[in-house]
TIVEX-593415 format. One record per residue (C-alpha): residue in one letter; x, y, z; residue number from 1. Coordinates in steps of 0.2 Angstrom, whole numbers, plus 5000, padded with zeros to 4 digits. Layout:
N
[pt A,[X,Y,Z],NUM] ...
//
This chain:
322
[pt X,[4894,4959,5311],1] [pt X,[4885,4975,5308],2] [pt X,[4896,4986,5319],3] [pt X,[4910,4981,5309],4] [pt X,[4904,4989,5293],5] [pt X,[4909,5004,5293],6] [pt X,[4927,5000,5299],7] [pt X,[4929,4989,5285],8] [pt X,[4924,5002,5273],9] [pt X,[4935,5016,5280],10] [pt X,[4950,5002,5279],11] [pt X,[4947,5000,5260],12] [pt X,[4948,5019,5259],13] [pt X,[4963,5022,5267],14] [pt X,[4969,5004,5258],15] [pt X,[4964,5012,5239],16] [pt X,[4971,5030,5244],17] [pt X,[4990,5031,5239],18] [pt X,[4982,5021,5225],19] [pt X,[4972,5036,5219],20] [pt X,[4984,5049,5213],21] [pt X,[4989,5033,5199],22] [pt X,[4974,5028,5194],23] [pt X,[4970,5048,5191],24] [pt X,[4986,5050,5182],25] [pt X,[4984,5035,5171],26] [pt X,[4965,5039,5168],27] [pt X,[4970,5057,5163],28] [pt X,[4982,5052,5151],29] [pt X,[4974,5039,5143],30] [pt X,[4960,5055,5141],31] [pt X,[4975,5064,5133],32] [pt X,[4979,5050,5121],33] [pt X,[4962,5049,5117],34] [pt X,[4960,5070,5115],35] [pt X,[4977,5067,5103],36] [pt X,[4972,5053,5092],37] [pt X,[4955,5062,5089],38] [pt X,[4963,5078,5087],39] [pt X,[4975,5072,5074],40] [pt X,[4961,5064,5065],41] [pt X,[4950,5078,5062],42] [pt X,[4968,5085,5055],43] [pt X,[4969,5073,5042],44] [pt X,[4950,5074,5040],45] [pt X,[4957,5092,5035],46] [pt X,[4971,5086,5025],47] [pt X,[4962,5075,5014],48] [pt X,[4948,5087,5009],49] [pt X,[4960,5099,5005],50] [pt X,[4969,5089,4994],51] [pt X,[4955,5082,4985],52] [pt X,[4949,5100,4983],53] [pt X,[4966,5100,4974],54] [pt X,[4964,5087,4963],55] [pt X,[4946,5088,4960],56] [pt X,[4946,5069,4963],57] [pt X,[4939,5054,4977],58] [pt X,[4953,5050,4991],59] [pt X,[4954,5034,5001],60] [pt X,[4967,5034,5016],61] [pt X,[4974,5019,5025],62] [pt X,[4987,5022,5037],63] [pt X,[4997,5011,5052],64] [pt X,[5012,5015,5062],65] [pt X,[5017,4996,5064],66] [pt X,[5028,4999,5081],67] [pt X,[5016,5011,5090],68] [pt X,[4998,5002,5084],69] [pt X,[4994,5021,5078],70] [pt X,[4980,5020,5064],71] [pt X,[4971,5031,5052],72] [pt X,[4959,5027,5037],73] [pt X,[4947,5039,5028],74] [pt X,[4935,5029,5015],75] [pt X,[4947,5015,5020],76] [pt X,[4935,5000,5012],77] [pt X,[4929,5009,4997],78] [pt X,[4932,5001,4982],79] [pt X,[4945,5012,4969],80] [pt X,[4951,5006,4951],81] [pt X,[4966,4995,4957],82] [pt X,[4976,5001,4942],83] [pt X,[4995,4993,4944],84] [pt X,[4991,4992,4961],85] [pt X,[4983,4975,4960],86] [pt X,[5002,4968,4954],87] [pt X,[5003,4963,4969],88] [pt X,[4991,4949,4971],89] [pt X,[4999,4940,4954],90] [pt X,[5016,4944,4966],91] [pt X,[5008,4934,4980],92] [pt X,[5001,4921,4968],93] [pt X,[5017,4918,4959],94] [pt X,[5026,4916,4975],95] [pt X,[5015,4904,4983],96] [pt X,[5017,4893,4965],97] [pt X,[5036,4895,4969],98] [pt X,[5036,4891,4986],99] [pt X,[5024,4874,4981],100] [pt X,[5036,4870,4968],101] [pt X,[5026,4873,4953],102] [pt X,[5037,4887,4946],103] [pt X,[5056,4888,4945],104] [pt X,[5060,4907,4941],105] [pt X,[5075,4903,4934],106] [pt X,[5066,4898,4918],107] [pt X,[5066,4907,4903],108] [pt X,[5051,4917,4895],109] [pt X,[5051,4925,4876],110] [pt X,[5048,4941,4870],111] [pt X,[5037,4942,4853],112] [pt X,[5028,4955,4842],113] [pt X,[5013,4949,4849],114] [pt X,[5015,4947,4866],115] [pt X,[5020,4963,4868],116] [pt X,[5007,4974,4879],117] [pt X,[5002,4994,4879],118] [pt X,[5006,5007,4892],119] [pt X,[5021,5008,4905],120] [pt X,[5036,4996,4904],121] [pt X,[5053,4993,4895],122] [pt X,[5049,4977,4886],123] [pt X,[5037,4984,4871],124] [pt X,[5052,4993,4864],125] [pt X,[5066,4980,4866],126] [pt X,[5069,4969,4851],127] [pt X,[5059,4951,4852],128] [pt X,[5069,4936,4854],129] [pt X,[5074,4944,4872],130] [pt X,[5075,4929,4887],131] [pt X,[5071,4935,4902],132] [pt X,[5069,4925,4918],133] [pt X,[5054,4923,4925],134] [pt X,[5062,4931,4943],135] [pt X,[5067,4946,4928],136] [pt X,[5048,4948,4925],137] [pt X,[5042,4950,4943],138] [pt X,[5056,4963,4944],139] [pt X,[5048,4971,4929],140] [pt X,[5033,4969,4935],141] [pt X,[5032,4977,4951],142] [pt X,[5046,4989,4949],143] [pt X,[5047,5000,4931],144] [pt X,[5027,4990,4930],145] [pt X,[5029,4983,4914],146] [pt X,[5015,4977,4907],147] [pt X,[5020,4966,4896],148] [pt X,[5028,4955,4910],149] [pt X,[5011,4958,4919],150] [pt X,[5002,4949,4906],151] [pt X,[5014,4937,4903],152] [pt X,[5014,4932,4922],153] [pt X,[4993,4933,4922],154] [pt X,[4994,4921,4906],155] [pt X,[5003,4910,4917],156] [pt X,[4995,4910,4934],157] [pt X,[4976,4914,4928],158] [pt X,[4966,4928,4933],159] [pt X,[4954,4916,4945],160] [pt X,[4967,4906,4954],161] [pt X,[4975,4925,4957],162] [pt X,[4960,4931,4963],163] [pt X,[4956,4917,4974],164] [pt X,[4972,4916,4983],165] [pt X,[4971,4935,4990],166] [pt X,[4953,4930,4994],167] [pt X,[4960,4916,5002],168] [pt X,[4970,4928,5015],169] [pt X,[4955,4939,5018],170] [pt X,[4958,4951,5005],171] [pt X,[4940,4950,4998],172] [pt X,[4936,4965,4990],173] [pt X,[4955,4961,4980],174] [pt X,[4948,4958,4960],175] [pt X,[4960,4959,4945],176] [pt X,[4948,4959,4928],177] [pt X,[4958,4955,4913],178] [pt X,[4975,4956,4904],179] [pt X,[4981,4974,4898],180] [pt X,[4976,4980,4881],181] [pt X,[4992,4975,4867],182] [pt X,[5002,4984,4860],183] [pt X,[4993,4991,4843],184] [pt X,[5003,4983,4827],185] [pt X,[5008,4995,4813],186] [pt X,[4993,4998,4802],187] [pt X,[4980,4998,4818],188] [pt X,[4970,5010,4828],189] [pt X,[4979,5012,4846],190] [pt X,[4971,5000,4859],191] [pt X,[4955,5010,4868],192] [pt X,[4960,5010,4887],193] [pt X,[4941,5020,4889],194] [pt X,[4932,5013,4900],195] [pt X,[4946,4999,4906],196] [pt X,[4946,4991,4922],197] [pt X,[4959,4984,4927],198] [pt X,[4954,4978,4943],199] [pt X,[4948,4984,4962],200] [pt X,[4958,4985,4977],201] [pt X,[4953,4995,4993],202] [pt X,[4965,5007,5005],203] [pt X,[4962,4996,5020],204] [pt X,[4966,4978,5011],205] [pt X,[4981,4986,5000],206] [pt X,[4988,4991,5019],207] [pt X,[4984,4977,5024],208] [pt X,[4990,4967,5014],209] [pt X,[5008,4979,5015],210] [pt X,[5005,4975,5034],211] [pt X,[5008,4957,5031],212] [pt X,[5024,4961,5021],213] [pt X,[5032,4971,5035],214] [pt X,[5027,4957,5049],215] [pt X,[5031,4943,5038],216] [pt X,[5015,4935,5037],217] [pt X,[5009,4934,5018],218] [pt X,[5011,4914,5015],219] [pt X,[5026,4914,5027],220] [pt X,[5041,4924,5032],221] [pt X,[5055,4919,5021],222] [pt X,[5041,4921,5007],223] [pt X,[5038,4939,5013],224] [pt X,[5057,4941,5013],225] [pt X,[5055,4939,4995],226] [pt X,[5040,4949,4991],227] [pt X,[5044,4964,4999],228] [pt X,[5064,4961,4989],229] [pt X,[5053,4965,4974],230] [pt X,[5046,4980,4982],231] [pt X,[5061,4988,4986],232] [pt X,[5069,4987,4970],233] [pt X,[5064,5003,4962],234] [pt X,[5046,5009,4968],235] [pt X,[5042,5030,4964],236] [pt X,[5047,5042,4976],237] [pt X,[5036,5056,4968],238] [pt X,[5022,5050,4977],239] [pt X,[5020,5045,4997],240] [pt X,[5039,5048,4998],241] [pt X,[5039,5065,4988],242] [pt X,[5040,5076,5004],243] [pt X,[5051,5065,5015],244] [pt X,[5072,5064,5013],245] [pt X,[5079,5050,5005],246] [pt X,[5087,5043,5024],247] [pt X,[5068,5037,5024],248] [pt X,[5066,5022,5015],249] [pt X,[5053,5017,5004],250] [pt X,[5045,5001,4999],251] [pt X,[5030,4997,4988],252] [pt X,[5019,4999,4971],253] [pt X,[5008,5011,4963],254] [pt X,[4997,5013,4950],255] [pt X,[4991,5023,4936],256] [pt X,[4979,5024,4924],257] [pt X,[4965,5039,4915],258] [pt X,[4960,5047,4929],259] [pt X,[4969,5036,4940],260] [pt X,[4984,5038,4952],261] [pt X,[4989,5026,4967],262] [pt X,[5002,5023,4981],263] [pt X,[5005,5011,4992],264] [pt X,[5020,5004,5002],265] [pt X,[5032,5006,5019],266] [pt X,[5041,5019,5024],267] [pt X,[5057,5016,5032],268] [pt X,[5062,5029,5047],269] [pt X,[5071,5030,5063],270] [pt X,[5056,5031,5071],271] [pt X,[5047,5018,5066],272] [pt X,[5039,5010,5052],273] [pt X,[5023,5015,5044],274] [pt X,[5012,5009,5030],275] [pt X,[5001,5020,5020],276] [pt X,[4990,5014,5005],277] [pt X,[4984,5031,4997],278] [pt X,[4971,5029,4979],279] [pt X,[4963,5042,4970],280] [pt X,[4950,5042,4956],281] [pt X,[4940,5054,4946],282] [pt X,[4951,5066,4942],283] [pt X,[4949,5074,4924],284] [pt X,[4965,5086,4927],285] [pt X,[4979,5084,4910],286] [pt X,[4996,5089,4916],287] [pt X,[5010,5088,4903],288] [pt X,[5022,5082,4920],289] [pt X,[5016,5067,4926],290] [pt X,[5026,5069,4942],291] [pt X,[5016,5087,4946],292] [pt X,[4999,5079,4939],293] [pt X,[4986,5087,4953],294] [pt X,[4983,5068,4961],295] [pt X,[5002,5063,4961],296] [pt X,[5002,5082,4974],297] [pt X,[4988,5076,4982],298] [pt X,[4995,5060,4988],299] [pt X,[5011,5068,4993],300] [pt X,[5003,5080,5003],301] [pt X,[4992,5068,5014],302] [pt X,[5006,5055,5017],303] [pt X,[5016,5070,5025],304] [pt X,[5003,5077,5034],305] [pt X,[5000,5059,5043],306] [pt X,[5019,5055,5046],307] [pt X,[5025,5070,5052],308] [pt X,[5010,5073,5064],309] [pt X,[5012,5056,5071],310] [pt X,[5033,5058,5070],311] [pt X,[5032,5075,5083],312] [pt X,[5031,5064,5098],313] [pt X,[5036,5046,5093],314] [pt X,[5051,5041,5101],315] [pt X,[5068,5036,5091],316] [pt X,[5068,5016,5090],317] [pt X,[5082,5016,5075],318] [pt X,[5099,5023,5071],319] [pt X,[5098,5019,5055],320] [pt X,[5082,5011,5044],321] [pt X,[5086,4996,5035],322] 
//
C-alpha cells in the first residue's frame, strides 16, 4: 500500500490542475470585489467628513443597494433626534389597526381651534369644521408632514402601542416621546420647541425599516403595498434626490427640526433600487432658504457620492423604474 502513495497523489494533481486557472480566477476576483467594496468605503468615509465639515453638524449613513446586496453605514446605530422621521412608525401602527379591523379610514375626523398643532402642515390655516378622512390624514401626514394630522393620529393610536409595535419588528432603538407642541392661540407666547424631542430613530433601523417596505415585509405585502403608497405621494426631492434626475424615482420621509434635518427613502433607478436613510444633528447654521440650509447640501451630497459610485459598474436591470 505504501508504493502507491505517491501515485495517488500525483493523480490528484493532475485531477485538480485544469481546475486551478478557476479557482485562481475566482480567488482573484473575489480579492477585487473585496479591494472595490473597501475602496469605496474609505470614499464615502471621505464624503461624509466632508460634508459635515460643511454643515458643522453629526452625520449618520445607512445605505443598501436591494438587487446587488451592496451596503454602507457610517455611525449606522447611533441614536439622532427622529424629528418627522419617526412618522413612520404611527404609519406602521395605524396600518396594522387597519388591517386587524379596528380602524376604517374612511371615517371622518374634525378640525377645531384647539386641535390644531405648531410647525409644518396645511391644516393649522384651514378653517375649523374641515372633515378629512382618516386615509386624508396619513396622506397629510407623511407627505406635506402636517402636524396636526400627526397628533391627531397619535391621539388615536397612543404613543406606547406605537412604540411597541416597531419594537415588536426589531426596531428597538425606534421611540416617539410626545405629541407636537399647539398652535399658540391669540393672546399667547408661541409654543417653546427648545429643547423638544420628538423622538429617536437610528440610520440603520430607518433603512431598515425602508428595506421592509421595498421587499414587502412590514406586517405583510399588500400592507407594504399601502405604506410605501403614502410614501410616494409627495416626499422632498431637495434632499437625497437633489442631485439625481427626476427619471429616478423617489419614495420616502424626512424630518426637520432646530438643528435637525433628515432623509430617508428609495430611490427608483434603472439600475436597481437603493435605500439610503441619511440624519443630521447639531448644526447651529440659520439659512434664510431652507432648501440651501448647510445640512439639507450635506445630505444631498453624500446620497450622490454613494449612488453614483456604486451606479459606475452596476448593470441595467430596468428600462424604466416604476
Amino acid at each position: 500500500m505504501r508504493a502507491l502513495r505517491p501515485r495517488v497523489r500525483v493523480l490528484l494533481r493532475s485531477s485538480l490542475s485544469p481546475l486551478l486557472p478557476t479557482a485562481v480566477f475566482l480567488l482573484a476576483g473575489a480579492c477585487a470585489t473585496a479591494r472595490s467594496a473597501s475602496s469605496s468605503s474609505a470614499a464615502f468615509d471621505a464624503a461624509v467628513a466632508q460634508a459635515s465639515r460643511r454643515c458643522a453638524c453629526r452625520i449618520g449613513v445607512s445605505a443598501r443597494h436591494l438587487e446587488s446586496g451592496r451596503t454602507y453605514e457610517r455611525d449606522g446605530d447611533s441614536e439622532f433626534e427622529s424629528a418627522s422621521v419617526i412618522k413612520i412608525g404611527i404609519l406602521t401602527e395605524a396600518m396594522e389597526r387597519v388591517r386587524a379591523g379596528e380602524i376604517e379610514l374612511s371615517d371622518r375626523w374634525t378640525l377645531t381651534a384647539e386641535n390644531k398643532a405648531s410647525g409644518s402642515g396645511t391644516l393649522l390655516i384651514l378653517d375649523p369644521g374641515l372633515n378629512p378622512t382618516w386615509n386624508d390624514l396619513l396622506t397629510l401626514m407623511i407627505g406635506p408632514s402636517d402636524n396636526t394630522a400627526t397628533n391627531a393620529w397619535i391621539d388615536r393610536l397612543g404613543i406606547d402601542r406605537i412604540n411597541a409595535r416597531m419594537n415588536g419588528i426589531g426596531l428597538t432603538h425606534y421611540r416617539l416621546f410626545a405629541k407636537l407642541p399647539p398652535l399658540s392661540r391669540s393672546g399667547e407666547s408661541p409654543p417653546s420647541w427648545k429643547g423638544f424631542r420628538l423622538g429617536i430613530v437610528t440610520p440603520n433601523e430607518t433603512a431598515r425599516w425602508m428595506i421592509r417596505v421595498a421587499q414587502g415585509e412590514v406586517l405583510d405585502a399588500a400592507t407594504s403595498r399601502r405604506i410605501f403608497a403614502y410614501l410616494d405621494k409627495d416626499p422632498t426631492r431637495l434632499r437625497i434626490a437633489r442631485r439625481f434626475p427626476s427619471e429616478y424615482l423617489w419614495a420616502g420621509k424626512s424630518g426637520s427640526m432646530h438643528g435637525v434635518r433628515n432623509d430617508s427613502g428609495i430611490l427608483r433607478t434603472k439600475k436597481g433600487r437603493f435605500v439610503l436613510a441619511i440624519l443630521t444633528d447639531g448644526s447651529e447654521a440659520e439659512n434664510p432658504s431652507a432648501a440651501d440650509h448647510p445640512s439639507v447640501l450635506a445630505i444631498a451630497d453624500v446620497a450622490r457620492a454613494i449612488v453614483e459610485t456604486w451606479m459606475r459598474d452596476l448593470p441595467d436591470i430596468l428600462q424604466k423604474p416604476e
